[in-house]
C-alpha positions in Angstrom: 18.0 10.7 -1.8 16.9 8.8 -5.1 12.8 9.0 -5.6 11.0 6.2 -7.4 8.1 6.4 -9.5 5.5 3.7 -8.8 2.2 4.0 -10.9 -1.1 3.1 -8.9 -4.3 2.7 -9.9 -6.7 5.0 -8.6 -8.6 2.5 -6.3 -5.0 1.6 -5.0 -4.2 4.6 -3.7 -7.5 5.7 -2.2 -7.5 1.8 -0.5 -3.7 2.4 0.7 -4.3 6.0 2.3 -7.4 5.0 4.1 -5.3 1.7 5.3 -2.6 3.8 6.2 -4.6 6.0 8.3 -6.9 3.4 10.0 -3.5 1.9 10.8 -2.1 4.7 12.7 -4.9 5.9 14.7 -6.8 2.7 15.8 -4.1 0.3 16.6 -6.5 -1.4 18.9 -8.3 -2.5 15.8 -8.8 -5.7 13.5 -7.3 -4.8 10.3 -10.7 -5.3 8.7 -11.3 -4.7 5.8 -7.9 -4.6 4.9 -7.1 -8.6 5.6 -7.2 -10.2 2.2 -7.9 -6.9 0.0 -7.1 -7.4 -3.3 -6.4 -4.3 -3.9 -3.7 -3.4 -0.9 -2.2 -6.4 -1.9 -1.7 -5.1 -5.7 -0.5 -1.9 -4.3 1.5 -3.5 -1.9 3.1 -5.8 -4.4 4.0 -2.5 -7.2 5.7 -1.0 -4.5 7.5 -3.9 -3.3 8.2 -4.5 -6.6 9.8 -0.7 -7.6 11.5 -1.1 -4.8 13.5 -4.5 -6.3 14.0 -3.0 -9.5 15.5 0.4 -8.4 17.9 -2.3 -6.0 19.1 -4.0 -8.5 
């Protein structure tokens, strides 16, 4: 198993956790106020982005 290192800003990682866990225990829920958070979306697009560059 290979581990990558993907550097997050602070306010990315707290925003990502709480998404994470607001996404796996209430499923019956809008994804509010995740929809259109800038910051998911920059965490979301480093780690996208790590991924591509270790694939390469």
């Amino acid at each position: 198993m290979k581990f990558v290192q993907i550097e997050l800003a602070l306010e990315e990682l707290e925003t990502l956790a709480s998404a994470l866990v607001r996404f796996k225990f209430e499923d019956d829920q809008a994804p509010e106020p995740y929809f259109g958070s800038p910051r998911l979306a920059a965490a979301h697009h480093r780690i996208v982005d790590s991924i591509i560059l270790e694939s390469e």
